[in-house]
C-alpha positions in Angstrom: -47.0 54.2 101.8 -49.0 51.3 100.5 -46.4 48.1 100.5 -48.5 45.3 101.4 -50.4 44.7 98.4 -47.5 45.4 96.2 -45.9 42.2 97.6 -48.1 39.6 98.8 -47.3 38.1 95.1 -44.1 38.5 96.3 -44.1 37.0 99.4 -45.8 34.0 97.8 -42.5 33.1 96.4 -40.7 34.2 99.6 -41.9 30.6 101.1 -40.4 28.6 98.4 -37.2 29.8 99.0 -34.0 28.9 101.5 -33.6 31.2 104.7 -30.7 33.3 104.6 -31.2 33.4 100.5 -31.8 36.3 98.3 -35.9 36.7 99.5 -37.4 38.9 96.1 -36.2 39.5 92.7 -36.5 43.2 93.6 -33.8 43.4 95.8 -32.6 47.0 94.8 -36.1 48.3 95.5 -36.4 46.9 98.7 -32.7 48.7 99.1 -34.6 52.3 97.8 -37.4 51.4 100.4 -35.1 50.9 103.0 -33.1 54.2 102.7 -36.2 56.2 102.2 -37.6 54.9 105.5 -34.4 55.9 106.9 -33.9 59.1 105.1 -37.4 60.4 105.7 -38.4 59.1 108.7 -35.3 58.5 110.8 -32.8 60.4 109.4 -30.6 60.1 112.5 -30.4 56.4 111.4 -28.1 56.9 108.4 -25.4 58.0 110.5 -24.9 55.9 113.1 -22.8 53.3 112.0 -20.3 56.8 111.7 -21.5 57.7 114.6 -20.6 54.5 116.3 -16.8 54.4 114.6 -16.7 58.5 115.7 -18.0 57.6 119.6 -14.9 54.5 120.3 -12.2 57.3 118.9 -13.3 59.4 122.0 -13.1 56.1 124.3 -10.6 56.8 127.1 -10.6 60.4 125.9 -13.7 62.2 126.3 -15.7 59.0 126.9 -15.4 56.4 130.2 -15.9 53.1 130.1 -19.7 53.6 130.8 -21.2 55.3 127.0 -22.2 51.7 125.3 -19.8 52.2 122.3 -16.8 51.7 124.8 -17.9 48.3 125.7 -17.7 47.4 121.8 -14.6 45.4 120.9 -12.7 44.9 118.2 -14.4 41.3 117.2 -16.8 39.1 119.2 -18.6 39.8 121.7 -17.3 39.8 125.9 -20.3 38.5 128.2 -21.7 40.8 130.2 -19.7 39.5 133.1 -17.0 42.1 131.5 -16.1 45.2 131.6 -13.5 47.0 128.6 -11.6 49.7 129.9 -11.0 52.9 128.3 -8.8 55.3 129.5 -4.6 55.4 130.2 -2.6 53.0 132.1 -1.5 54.0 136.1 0.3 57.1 136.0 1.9 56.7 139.4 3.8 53.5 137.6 4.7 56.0 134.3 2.9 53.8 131.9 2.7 55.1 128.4 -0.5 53.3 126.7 -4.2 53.8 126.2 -6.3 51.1 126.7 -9.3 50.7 123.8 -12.1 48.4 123.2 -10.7 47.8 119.5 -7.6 46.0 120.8 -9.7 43.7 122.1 -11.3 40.7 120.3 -13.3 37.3 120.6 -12.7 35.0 118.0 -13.1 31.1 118.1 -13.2 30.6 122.0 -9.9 33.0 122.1 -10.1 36.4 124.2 -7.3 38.7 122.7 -4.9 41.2 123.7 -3.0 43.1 121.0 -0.7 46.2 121.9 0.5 47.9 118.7 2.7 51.0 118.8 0.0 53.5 117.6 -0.5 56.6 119.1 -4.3 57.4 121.1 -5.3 60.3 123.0 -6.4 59.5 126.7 -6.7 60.1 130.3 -8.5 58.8 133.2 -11.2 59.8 135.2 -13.1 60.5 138.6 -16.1 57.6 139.7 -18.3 61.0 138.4 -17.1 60.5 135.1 -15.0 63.7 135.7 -11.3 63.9 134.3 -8.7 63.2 136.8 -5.9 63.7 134.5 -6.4 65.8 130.7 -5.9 63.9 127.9 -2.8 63.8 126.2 -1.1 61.5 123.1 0.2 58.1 124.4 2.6 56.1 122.1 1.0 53.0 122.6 -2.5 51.5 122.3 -3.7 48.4 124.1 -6.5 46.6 126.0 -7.2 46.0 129.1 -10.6 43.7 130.7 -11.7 43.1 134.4 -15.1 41.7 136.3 -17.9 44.1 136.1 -19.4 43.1 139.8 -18.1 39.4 140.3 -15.7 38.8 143.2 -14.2 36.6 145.5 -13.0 35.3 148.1 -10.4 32.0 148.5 -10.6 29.4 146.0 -9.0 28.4 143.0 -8.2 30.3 139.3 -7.0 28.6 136.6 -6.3 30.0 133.4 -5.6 28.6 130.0 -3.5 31.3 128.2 -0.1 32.6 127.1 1.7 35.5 127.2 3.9 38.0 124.4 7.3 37.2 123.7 9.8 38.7 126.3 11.6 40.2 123.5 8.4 42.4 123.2 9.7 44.0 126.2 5.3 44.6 127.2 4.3 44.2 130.4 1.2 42.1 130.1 -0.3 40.4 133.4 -3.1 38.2 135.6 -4.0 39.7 138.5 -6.2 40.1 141.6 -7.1 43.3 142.9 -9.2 44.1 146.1 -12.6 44.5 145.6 -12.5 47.8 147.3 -11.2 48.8 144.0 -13.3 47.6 141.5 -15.1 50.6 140.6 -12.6 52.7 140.9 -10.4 50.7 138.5 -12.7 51.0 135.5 -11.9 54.8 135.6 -8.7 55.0 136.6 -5.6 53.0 137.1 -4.4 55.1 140.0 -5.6 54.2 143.5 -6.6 56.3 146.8 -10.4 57.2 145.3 -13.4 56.3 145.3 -13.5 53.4 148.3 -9.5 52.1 146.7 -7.1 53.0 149.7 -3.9 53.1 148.2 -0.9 50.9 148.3 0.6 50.2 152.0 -2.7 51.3 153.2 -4.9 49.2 155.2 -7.3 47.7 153.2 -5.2 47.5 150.3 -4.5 43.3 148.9 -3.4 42.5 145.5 -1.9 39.2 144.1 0.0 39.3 140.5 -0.8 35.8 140.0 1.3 36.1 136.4 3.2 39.4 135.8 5.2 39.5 133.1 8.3 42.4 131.9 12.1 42.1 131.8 13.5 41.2 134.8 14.7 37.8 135.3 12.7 35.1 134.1 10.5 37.6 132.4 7.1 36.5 134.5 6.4 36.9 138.1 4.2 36.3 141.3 4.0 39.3 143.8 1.4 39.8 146.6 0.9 42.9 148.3 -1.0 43.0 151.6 -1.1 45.9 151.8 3.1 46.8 150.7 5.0 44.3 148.1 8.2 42.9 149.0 6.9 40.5 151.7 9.2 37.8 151.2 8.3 34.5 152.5 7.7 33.0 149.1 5.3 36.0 148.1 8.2 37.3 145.5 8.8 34.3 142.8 10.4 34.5 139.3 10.1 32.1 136.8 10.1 31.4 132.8 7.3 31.5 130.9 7.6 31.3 127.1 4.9 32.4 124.5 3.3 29.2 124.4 0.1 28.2 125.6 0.2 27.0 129.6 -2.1 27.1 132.3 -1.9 28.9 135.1 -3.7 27.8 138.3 -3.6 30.4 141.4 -4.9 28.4 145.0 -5.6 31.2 147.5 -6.5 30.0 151.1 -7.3 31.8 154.5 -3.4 31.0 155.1 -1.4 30.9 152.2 -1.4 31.7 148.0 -0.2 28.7 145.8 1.3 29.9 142.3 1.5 26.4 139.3 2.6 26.3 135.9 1.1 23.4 134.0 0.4 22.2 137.3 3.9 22.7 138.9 4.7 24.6 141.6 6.1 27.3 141.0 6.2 29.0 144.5 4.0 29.1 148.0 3.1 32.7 149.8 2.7 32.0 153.3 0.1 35.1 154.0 -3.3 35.8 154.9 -5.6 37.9 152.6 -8.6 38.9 153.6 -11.2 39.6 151.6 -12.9 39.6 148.3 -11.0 40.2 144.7 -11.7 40.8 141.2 -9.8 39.5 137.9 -7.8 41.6 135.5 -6.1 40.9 132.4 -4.2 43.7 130.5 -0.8 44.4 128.7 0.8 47.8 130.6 3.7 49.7 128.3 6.3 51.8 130.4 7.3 51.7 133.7 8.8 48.7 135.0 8.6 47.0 131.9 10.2 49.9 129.6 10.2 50.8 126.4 8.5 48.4 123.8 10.3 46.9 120.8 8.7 48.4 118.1 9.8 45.9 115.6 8.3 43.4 117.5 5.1 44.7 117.5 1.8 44.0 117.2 1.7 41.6 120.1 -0.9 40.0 122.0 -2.0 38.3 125.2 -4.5 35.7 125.1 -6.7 33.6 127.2 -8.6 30.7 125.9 -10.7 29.7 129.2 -10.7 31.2 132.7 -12.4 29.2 136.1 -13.1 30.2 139.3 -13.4 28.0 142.3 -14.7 28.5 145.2 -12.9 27.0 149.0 -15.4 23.6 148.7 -14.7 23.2 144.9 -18.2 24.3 143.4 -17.3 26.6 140.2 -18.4 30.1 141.0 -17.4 31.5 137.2 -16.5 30.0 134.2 -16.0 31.7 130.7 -14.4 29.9 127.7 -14.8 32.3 125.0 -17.4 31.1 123.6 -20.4 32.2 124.4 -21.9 29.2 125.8 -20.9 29.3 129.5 -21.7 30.6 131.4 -25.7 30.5 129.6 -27.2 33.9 129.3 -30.1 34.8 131.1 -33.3 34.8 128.7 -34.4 38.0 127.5 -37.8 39.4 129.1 -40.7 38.8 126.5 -41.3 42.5 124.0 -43.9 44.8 125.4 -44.9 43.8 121.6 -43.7 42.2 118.4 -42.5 45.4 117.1 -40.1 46.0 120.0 -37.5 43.9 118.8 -34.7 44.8 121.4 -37.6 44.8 124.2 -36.6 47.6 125.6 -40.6 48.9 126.4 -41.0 50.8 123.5 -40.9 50.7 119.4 -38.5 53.0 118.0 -36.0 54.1 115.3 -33.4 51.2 117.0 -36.1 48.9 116.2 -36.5 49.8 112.8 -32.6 49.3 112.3 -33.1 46.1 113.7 -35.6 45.0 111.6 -34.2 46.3 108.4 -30.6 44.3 109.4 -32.9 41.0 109.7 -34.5 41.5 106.3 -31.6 42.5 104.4 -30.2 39.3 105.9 -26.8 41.1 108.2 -28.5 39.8 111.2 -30.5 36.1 111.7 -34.5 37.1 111.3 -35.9 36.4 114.5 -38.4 39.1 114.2 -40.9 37.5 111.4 -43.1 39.9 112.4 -46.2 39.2 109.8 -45.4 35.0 110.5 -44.8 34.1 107.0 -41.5 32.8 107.3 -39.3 35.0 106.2 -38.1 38.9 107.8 -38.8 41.0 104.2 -39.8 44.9 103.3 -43.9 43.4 105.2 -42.0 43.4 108.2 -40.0 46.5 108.2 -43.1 48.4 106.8 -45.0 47.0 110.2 -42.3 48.0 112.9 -42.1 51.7 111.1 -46.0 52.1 111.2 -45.3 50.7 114.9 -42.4 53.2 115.4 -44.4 56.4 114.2 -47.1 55.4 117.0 -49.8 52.9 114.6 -50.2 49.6 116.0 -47.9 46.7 115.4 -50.1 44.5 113.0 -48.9 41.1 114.2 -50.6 37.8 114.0 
């Protein structure tokens, strides 16, 4: 296809104009152009925004936590210092939801939980990706997050979030697991696999920092190390309302300090040893029964979350926003054509670069330097993606 000459008239105009505008008159034939270089050369391409919406139906179901379409949530982006679950609740605890990616969302520095009484199809599964349990219809559909590698151990959390009504009858919580478990978590909710002993096993800690469900002042701190019901302060109660509060959790080699909106609300008088991960989820079921419908959709949210270490030097920090903690820079492109620099120019490229030039995504790919990301550009990363060379200047 001969483009270039056809527009340079074109692209004349193109500098005149403001970034983000309308960039040619022609805009339905750069639209025709576009599809054919999908149609003919990457046909695939067409479908896989389908594809996409077809793949996060199967999350929890026939797809763990690890296929890329699972770690796609419902709005906004999660940093990379997440991981979405997908796949049911703990059976051993006779929850009744599936946890999704499209229950959760980012929006304006808020992290959001929303439980909704739909049905979903899930199980679980073993660290080989293998099912553990076969998928089966859940009345419920959730979310549920937790630290990809990042653990820790003593220091201070403090959260800025608030919780469902208790009239929701949910069980949505806080918590710290043992680091023995992380992997195994993000495939199944059940323990005693992969590396996570069970509960009352050695090697097993846990510390609800904020558990919520009906049962006296709706919210709760428990520890287990390695059984609950240690006493001593390591069993509190307390009310929390659906308002916003922070929650700050102080974890020593000695004892576990639980504050509301910096009150004390009770002291654990144990020693925990060793690392622990962060959780946040709303659980249906089991201890906290059976949902008001009417009352649903609810949510969970969390609007910052820090992580101190014993000295006081802040060893996470995520606000929601994208801006902390920074990103690490992306490696330069093998070429300019290799927009997701990924080593090689191919058909994700090309969707890239048509998304820039029908403005859906910002143009940082001008690929042709003449200040805009038009039908030049796209023309350039398909000769590129059919093995030509990426004309750049």
């Amino acid at each position: 296809m001969h483009i270039e000459r056809k527009r340079k008239t074109q692209n004349a105009k193109l500098k005149t104009q403001n970034y983000g505008r309308p960039f040619y008159r022609g805009t339905r034939n750069f639209l025709r152009f576009a599809f054919c270089v999908l149609s003919f050369e990457f046909p695939s391409l067409i479908i896989l925004g389908a594809g996409l919406a077809r793949a996060q139906t199967a999350c929890g179901n026939t797809l763990t936590w690890t296929d890329p379409s699972c770690q796609v949530i419902g709005a906004g982006q999660l940093s990379s210092a997440w991981t979405v679950i997908s796949r049911h609740g703990e059976y051993s605890q006779q929850e009744t939801e599936c946890n999704v990616p499209q229950q959760i969302s980012v929006v304006a520095g808020t992290m959001t939980i929303t439980t909704i009484a739909q049905s979903a199809t899930c199980g679980d599964f073993n660290a080989n990706g293998a099912a553990r349990d076969t998928p089966t219809s859940w009345p419920y559909t959730t979310g549920d997050v937790q630290w990809n590698t990042l653990s820790f151990q003593y220091g201070t959390v403090t959260i800025r979030g608030r919780m469902p009504s208790s009239s929701t009858s949910l069980w949505p919580a806080f918590w710290l697991l043992g680091s023995n478990c992380q992997d195994a978590n993000k495939f199944s909710g059940d323990t005693g696999f992969d590396g996570c002993p069970n509960l009352g096993q050695g090697g097993y800690r846990e510390i609800d920092m904020v558990e919520c469900y009906n049962s006296g002042g709706f919210c709760q701190f428990h520890v287990a190390n390695p059984n609950f019901g240690i006493g001593n302060g390591c069993d509190a109660t307390w009310t929390v309302d659906s308002n916003w509060h922070t929650f700050q959790t102080v974890w020593t080699p000695t004892k576990i300090e639980q504050f509301m909106d910096g009150t004390l609300e009770t002291t654990c008088n144990q020693s925990i040893n060793g690392p622990m991960f962060f959780i946040a989820q709303i659980q249906t079921g089991g201890a906290g029964g059976t949902p008001a419908n009417s009352r649903l959709p609810a949510t969970m949210q969390m609007q910052s979350i820090q992580v101190q270490d014993a000295s006081g030097k802040t060893i996470f920090s995520d606000n929601f926003t994208g801006s902390t903690p920074p990103p690490p820079p992306p490696p330069p492109p093998s070429s300019a054509c290799d927009l997701n620099a990924d080593g090689a120019t191919n058909v994700v490229d090309v969707q890239l670069m048509v998304n820039q030039a029908l403005g859906v995504s910002a143009c940082t790919a001008d690929i042709n330097k003449d200040g805009v990301c038009n039908v030049v550009d796209v023309q350039r990363v398909v000769n590129a993606a059919l093995g030509g060379q990426c004309v750049s200047p």
